[in-house]
N, C-alpha and C positions, 0 to 999 in steps of 0.2 A: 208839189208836196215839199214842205221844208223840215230840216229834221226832226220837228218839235211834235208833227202831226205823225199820229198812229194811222198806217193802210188800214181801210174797208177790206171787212172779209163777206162778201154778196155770197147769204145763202141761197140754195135751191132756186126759186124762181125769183128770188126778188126783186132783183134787177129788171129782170125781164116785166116784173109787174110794177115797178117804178117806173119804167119805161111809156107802160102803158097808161099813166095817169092823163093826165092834162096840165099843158107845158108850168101853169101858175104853180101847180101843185107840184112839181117836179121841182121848181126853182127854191120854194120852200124847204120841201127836203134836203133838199142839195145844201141849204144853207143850214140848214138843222146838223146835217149830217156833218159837214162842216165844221159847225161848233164841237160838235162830239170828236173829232180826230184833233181837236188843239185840247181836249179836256174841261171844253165848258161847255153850256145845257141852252137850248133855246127854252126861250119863255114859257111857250106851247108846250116842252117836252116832258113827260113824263115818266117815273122810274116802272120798270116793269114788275109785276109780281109772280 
C-alpha cells in the first residue's frame, strides 16, 4: 500500500464472501477495489444509492 491509497475496511462477511467467489471474479474486484483506494472508479463501478 503506498501512501496515496486509503485501507479496506471489510465489513461483516464480505471478505469472507469475496473469498468465496470464483478466482476471475475475485481478481476483478481486487482491481476494482484497488482503483477505489487510489481514488478512481473502475469502468463497471457504480455509485451506490
Amino acid at each position: 500500500m503506498t501512501n496515496k491509497e486509503k485501507p479496506l475496511e471489510w465489513i461483516a462477511s464480505s471478505h469472507k464472501d469475496l473469498m468465496a467467489l470464483p478466482s476471475d471474479v475475485r481478481r476483478r474486484f481486487g482491481y476494482a477495489l484497488s482503483l477505489a483506494q487510489i481514488g478512481d472508479q473502475d469502468d463497471a463501478a457504480k455509485v451506490l444509492k
